[in-house]
N, C-alpha and C positions, 0 to 999 in steps of 0.2 A: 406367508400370510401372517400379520403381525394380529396379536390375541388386541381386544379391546380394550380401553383404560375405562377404568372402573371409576366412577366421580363418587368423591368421600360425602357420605350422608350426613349434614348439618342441623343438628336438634336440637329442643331444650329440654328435651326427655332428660329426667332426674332418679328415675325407678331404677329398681333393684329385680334381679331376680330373684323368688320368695324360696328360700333354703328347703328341703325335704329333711324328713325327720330320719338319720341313720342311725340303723339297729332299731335297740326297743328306747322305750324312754327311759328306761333306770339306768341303761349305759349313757343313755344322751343329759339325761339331770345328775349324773355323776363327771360326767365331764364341765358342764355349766357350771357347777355351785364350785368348781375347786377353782374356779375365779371370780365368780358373783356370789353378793351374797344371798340372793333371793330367786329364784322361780314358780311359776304355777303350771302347773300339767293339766290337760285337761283331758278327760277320756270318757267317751260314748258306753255307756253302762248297761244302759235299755232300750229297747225298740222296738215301737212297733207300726204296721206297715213299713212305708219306703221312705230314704232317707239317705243322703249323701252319702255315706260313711258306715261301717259296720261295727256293733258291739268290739270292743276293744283298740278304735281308732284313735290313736293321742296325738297331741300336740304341744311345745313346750311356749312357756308366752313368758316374757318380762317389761319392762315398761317404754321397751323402744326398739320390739322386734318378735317373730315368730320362729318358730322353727317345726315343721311338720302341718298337716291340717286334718282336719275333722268333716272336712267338705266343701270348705269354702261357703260362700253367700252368705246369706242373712244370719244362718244359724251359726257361721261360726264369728262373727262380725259382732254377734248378741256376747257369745263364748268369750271372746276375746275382752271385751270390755269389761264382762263383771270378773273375771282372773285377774285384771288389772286392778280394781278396785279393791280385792283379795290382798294384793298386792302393798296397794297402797294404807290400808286398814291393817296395823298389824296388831290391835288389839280385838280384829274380828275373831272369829271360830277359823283353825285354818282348813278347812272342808265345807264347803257347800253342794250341794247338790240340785241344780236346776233343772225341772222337770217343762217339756218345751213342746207345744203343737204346732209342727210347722206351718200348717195353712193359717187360722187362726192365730196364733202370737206371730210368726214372723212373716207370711205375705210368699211362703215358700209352696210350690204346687205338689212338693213331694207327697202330703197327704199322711205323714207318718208322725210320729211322738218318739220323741226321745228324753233321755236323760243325763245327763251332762253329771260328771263330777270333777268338783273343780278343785286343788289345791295346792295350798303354799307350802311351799318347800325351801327351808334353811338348810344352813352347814351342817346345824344339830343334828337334820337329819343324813348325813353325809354317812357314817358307821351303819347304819342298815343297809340305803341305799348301795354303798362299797361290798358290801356280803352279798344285798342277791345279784349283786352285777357277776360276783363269785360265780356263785353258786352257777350262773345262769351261762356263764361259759364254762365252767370247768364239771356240769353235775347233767348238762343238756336239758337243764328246765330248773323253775324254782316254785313256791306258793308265797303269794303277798298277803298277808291280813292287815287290814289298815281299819283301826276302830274308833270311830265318833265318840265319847261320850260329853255331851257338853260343850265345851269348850277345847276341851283336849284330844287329841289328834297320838291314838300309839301303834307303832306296826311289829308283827313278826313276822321272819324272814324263814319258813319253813319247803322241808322236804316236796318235790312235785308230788299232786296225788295223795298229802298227807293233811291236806287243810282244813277237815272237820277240827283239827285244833285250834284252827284260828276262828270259831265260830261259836254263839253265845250261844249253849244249850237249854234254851229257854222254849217252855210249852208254848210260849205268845208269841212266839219269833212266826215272821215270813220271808220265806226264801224266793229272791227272784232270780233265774239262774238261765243265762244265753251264753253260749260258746264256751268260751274260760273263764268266766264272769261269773260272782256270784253276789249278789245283794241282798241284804239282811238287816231286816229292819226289826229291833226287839224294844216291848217295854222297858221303860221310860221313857220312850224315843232316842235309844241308842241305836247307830249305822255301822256295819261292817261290810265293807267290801274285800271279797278274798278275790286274787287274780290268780291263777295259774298261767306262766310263762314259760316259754321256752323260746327259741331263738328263730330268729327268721330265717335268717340266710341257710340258704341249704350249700351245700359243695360241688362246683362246679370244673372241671376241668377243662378248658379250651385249648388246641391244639393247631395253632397256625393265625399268625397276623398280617396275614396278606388283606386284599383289600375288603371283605367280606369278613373278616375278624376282626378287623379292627371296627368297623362300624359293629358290628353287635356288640363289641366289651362299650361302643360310645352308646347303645342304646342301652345296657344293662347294668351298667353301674350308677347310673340315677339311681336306677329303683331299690337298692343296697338290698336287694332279695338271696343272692349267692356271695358265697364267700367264691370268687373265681384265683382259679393257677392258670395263667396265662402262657404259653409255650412255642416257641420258635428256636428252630436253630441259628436264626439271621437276630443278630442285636440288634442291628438298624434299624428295624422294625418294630421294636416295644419303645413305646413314648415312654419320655419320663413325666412326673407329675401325676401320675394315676392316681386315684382315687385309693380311700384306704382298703375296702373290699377287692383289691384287685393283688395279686401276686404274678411278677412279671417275673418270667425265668428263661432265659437268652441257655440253650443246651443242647450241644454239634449232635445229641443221638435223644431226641426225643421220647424213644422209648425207654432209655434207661427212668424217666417218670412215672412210667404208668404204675408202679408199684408202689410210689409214694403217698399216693391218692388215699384218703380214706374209704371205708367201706360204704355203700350208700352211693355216693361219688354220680352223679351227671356227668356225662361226657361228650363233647360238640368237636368231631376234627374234620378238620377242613382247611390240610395243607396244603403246599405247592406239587407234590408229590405224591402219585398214586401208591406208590410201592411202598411210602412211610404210611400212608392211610389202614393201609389193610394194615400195616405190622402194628400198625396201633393197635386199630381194633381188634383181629386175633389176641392181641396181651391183654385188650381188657377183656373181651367176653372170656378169657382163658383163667382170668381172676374170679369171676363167676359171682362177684357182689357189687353189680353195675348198678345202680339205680334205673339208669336212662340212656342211653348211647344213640346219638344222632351222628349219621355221616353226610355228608355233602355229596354229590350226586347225582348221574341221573339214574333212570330205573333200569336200563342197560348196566351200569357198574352197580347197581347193587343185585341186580341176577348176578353176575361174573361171582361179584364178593359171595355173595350165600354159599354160591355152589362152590365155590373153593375154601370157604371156611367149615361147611360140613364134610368136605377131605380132611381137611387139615385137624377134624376131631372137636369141632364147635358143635354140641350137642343144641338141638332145634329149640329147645326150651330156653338155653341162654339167645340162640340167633336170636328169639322172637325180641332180643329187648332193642335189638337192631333197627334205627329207623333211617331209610333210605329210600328215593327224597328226602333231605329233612326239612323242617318248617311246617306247615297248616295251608291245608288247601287252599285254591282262590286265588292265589298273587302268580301272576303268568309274568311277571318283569325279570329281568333276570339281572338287574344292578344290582349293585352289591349290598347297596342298601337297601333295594325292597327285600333281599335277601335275606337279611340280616332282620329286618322287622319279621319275615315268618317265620324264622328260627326264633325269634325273641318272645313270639305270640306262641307258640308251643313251650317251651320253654316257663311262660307263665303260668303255661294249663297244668305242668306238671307241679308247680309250685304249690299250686291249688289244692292240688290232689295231696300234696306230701300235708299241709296244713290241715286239711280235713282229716287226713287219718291221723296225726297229732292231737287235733281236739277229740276225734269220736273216742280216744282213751278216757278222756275224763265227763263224757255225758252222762253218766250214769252212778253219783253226782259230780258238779265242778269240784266238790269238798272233799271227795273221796271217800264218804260214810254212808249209809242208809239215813233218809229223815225221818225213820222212824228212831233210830239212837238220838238224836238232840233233838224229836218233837216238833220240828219245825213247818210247818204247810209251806211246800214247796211250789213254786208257779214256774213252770219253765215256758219262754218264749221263743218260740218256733223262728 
């Protein structure tokens, strides 16, 4: 039976696919500026009700492209134009801040209010920028104080959790404070936004590129959420061209890895071989600082696996981090790519969860001080 010939699609389609923002944007505006001379960030500050995008979602804009988005639609289309103007204006202030109701200003049904802060970014500022990119992989988080006065635009690049120093301890000051965000608004009509950062990507280990591996590393490296170590013993099977979050390591005895991993570490295996599966995971729940461990599966081999790993001296507390099925209920297909979409949907959930308890460190304030020390009336939005 001869396969079908496929007829080549003839368009006068000219589009682009629209780039996603990797990493945070101080790694991604420190790789821009060390070829352009200019950029503007743009990042969601405030919010309230609903809204495309969450406190802390940035985008980078220059005068003939994007990189990331804030939500798309109207409000980031509004976004987009006045950063360019930013842009183009370089004896304006370089910090604006646009306060935006999406139903009323832009015709959007979300029903919520946001705040937009928008700004220009030179080479000048390349030596801050370069430290907390520092900071922000070698220290696993940083604080940004970025302060208005006027016209002038000045930042410190300080300690996570240390940032009531970057903040104007003034009796008249008000503090608006969502997630990592903090906004301060002090007489004379001075702005300070402090950020606290830390990194997205969490660590991932995958283990096996067969055909179900490799559709999840194509499903999971858009979202540049994991730093992933990609594993097989078959080179033939790791593409070249991967993306940069992706580590591909071609290695005849897999498990000589599992010890390389950092502590924390996500783990997805899902080889060709049963008997490499279990020796994985016995070595890592035997490491006993898993974060996550998904095996592939059905509920017959993860009975077999339990009961032969609590022989083998897997104490119940490490099993429990065992997940077998893996993936998120609901998807009955068993291709390898709906496969790989409910590993990638769990997979998420966990990411979620590791970000939340990131931020619930610093709710209590973003700044790290009491507002009773800098006097500040503080408004937190839920």
């Amino acid at each position: 039976m001869s396969a079908p010939r496929l007829q080549p699609h003839k368009s006068s389609f000219t589009g682009a696919w629209l780039p996603p923002l990797a990493g945070h944007w101080v790694e991604a505006a420190v790789a821009y500026l060390a070829n352009h001379a200019a950029v503007a960030r743009i990042t969601v500050v405030t919010l309230r009700g609903s809204a495309p995008r969450e406190p802390g979602a940035s985008m980078l804009v220059d005068l003939d492209g994007t990189l990331g988005t804030i939500g798309g639609g109207r409000l980031e289309w509004q976004a987009i134009r006045a950063a360019r103007e930013l842009l183009r204006d370089r004896n304006a202030a370089p910090v604006r801040i646009d306060d935006l109701i999406l139903g009323p200003d832009l015709g959007q049904c979300c029903g919520g209010r946001v705040e937009l802060w928008l700004e220009r970014l030179t080479r000048d500022d390349l030596p801050w920028l370069r430290e907390a990119a520092r900071r922000l992989r070698d220290a696993g988080g940083v604080s940004i104080a970025t302060e208005l006065g006027g016209r002038v635009a000045s930042h410190r690049v300080l300690p996570l959790g240390q940032g009531a120093a970057g903040l104007d301890p003034q009796r008249s000051a008000v503090c608006t404070a969502v997630g990592n965000l903090t906004l301060q608004r002090s007489a004379p009509g001075n702005v300070t936004l402090l950020e606290a950062v830390w990194p997205k990507r969490l660590p991932l280990s995958v283990f096996g590129a067969g055909h179900v591996g490799q559709a999840l590393i194509q499903l999971l490296s858009p979202l540049d959420l994991f730093d992933i170590t990609w594993v097989d013993s078959r080179p033939g099977l790791l593409p070249l061209g991967l993306p940069d979050c992706v580590t591909a390591q071609a290695c005849a005895m897999p498990t000589d890895l599992v010890g390389t991993a950092p502590p924390g570490t996500h783990y997805v295996v899902l080889t060709h071989d049963h008997a490499l599966d279990y020796e994985l995971c016995r070595l890592i729940l035997a490491r006993g600082d898993a974060r996550w461990l998904g095996l592939i599966g059905s509920a017959s081999k993860a009975a077999r696996f339990r009961s032969r790993l609590l022989r083998d001296g897997i104490g119940a507390l490490r099993l429990s981090t065992l997940n077998c099925p893996i993936g998120i209920d609901g998807i009955a297909s068993k291709l390898p790519a709906a496969i790989a979409i409910a590993i990638a949907a769990q997979l998420l959930q966990q990411h979620a969860g590791a970000m939340t308890t990131g931020a619930s460190r610093l709710e209590q304030p973003t700044c790290g001080a009491s507002c009773e020390s800098c006097g500040a009336e503080r408004h937190t939005i839920p």
